[in-house]
C-alpha positions as CSV (number, residue, x, y, z in Angstrom):
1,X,15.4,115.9,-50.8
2,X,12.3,115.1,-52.2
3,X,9.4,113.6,-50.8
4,X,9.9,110.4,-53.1
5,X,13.5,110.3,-51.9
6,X,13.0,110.1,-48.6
7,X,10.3,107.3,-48.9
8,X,12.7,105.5,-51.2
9,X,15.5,105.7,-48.9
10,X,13.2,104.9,-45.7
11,X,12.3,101.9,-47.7
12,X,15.4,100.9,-48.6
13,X,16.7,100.9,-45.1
14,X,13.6,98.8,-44.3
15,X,15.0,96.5,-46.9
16,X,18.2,96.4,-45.6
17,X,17.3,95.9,-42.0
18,X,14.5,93.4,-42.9
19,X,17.3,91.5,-44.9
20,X,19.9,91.6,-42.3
21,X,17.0,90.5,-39.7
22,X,16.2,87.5,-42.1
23,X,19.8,86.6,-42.3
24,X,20.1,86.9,-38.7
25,X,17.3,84.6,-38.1
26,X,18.5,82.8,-41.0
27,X,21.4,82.2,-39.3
28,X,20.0,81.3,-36.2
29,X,17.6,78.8,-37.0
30,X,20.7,76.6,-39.2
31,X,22.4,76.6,-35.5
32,X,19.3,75.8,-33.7
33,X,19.0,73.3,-36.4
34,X,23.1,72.2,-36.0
35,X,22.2,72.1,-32.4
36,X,18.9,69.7,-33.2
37,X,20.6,67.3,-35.2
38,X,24.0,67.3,-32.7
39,X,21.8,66.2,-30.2
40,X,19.5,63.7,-32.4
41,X,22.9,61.9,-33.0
42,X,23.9,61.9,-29.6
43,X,20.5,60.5,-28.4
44,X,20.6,58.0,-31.5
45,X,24.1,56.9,-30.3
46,X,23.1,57.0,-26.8
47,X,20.3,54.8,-27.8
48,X,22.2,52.5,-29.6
49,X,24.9,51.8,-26.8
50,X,21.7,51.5,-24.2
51,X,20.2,49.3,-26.9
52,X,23.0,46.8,-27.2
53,X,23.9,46.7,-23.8
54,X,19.7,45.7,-23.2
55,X,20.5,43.3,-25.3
56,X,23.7,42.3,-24.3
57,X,22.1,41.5,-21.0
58,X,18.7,40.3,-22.4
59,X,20.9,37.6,-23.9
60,X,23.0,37.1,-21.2
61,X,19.6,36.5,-18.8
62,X,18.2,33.8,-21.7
63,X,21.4,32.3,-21.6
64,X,21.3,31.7,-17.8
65,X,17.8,30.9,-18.2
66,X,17.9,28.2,-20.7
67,X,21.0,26.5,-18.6
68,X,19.2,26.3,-15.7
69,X,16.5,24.9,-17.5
70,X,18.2,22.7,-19.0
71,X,20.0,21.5,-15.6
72,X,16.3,21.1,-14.1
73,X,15.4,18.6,-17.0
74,X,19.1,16.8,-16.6
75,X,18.3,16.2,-12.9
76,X,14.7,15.9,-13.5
77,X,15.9,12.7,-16.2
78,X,18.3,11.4,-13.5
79,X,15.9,11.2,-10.9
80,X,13.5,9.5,-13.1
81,X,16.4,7.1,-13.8
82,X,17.4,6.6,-10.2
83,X,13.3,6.2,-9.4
84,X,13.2,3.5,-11.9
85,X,16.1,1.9,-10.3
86,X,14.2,1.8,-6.7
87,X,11.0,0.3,-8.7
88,X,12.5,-2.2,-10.5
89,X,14.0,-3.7,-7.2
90,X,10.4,-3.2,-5.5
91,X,9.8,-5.0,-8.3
92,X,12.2,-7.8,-7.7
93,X,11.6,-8.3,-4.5
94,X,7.5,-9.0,-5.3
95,X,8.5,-11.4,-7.5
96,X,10.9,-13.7,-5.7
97,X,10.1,-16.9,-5.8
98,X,8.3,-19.0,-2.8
99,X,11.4,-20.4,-1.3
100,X,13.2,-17.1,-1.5
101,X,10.3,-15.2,-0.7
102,X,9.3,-17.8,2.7
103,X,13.2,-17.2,3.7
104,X,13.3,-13.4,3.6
105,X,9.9,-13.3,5.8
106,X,11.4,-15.8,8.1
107,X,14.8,-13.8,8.7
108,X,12.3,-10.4,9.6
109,X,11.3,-12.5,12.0
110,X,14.3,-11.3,14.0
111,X,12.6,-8.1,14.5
112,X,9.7,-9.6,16.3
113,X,9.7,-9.3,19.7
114,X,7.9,-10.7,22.6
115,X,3.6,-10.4,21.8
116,X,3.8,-9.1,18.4
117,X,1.3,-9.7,16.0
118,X,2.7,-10.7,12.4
119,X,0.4,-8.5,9.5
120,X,1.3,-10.1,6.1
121,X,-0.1,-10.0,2.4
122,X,-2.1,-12.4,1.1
123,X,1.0,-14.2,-0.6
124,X,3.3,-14.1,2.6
125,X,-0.1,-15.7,4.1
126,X,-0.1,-18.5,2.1
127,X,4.0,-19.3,2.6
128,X,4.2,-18.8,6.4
129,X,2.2,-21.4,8.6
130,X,1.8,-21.1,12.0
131,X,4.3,-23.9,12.3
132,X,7.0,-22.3,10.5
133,X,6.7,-18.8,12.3
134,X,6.7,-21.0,15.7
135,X,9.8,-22.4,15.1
136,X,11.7,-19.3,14.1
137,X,10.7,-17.4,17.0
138,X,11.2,-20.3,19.7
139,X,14.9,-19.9,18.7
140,X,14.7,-16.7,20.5
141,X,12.4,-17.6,23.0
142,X,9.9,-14.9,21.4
143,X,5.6,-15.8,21.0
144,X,3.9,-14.3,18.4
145,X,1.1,-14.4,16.4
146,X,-0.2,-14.1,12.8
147,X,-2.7,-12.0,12.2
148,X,-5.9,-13.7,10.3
149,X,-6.4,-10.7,8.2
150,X,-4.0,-10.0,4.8
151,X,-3.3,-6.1,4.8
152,X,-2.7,-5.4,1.1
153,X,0.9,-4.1,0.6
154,X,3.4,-5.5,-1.6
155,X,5.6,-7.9,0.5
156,X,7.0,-7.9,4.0
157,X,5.6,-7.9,7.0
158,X,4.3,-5.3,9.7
159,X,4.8,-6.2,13.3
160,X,2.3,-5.2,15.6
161,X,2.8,-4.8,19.4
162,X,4.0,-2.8,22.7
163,X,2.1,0.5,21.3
164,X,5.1,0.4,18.0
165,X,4.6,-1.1,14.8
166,X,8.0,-2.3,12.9
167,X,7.1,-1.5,8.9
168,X,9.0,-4.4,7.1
169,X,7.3,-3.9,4.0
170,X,9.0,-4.2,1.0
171,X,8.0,-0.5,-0.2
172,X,9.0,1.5,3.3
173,X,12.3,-1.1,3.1
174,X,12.9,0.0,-0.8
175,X,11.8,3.6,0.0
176,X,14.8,3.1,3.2
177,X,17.1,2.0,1.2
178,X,16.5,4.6,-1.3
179,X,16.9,7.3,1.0
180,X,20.2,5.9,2.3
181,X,21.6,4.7,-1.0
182,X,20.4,7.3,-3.5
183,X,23.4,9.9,-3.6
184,X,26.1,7.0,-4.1
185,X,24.2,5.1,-6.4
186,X,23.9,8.9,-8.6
187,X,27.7,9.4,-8.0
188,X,28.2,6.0,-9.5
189,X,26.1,6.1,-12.2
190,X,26.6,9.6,-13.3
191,X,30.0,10.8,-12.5
């Protein structure tokens, strides 16, 4: 074989090695690149389930949030109803007129006992006399006194003596009677 023959042939079988290397890798690299995109889907798919069920709860958790913040502003609106309720009798009750108003002082009277000192407004100041407070208390056989001073609360009466003071005021009353009263009153009104 001649010289040329040789290198022809050596170069040939380069050829054909270097071909059937580059369809080897050929080869490989579409499965590596199979394999790449197998696992893109999966991770896209994977993705998509995670991001639905994020949202799934994302929107579950808003949904809870927004009732609960909507239950806050119910009870804060029924507590501003049941407040107004408790004012408007505070109300009331500061507006009676002077007979009413001299009778419901007289019947705390009850509570006085034995050296108390009567603290009223300047209105309760003006309906009670010294007179009037005498003879309600003689039926018990109690002595007290009015105090010279008006204190300035709404209406009532405070009773001073024996180291206790009896709050008869109309607001610790109403604020009394609140907390007593409150849950039935909100069963009534809002069953």
């Amino acid at each position: 074989m001649s010289k040329q023959a040789i290198i022809d042939k050596i170069v040939d079988d380069a050829k054909l090695k270097a071909d059937s290397f580059l369809e080897e890798q050929n080869r490989e690299a579409e499965r590596l690149i199979s394999e790449a995109a197998e696992q893109c889907k999966d991770i896209l798919y994977r993705s998509q389930a995670e991001i639905a069920l994020e949202s799934e709860d994302i929107l579950s958790r808003s949904k809870t949030v927004a009732e609960l913040d909507a239950r806050k502003l119910l009870l804060k609106k029924k507590q501003e109803i049941l407040d107004s309720i408790f004012a408007r009798t505070l109300e009331k009750l500061t507006q009676l007129p002077d007979a009413q108003m001299k009778k419901l002082l007289l019947g705390m009277l009850k509570f006085a006992e034995d050296g108390d000192v009567i603290v009223l407004n300047e209105r309760g100041k003006a309906l009670l006399t010294k007179a009037a407070v005498d003879r309600a208390t003689a039926k018990r056989g109690v002595k007290v006194t009015l105090c010279e001073d008006a204190e300035s609360f709404l209406g009532g009466m405070i009773l001073r003596g024996g180291g206790v003071d009896k709050n008869l005021t109309f607001e610790v009353e109403v604020q009394l009677l609140k907390e007593e009263y409150e849950t039935k009153i909100a069963g009534e009104i809002f069953a």
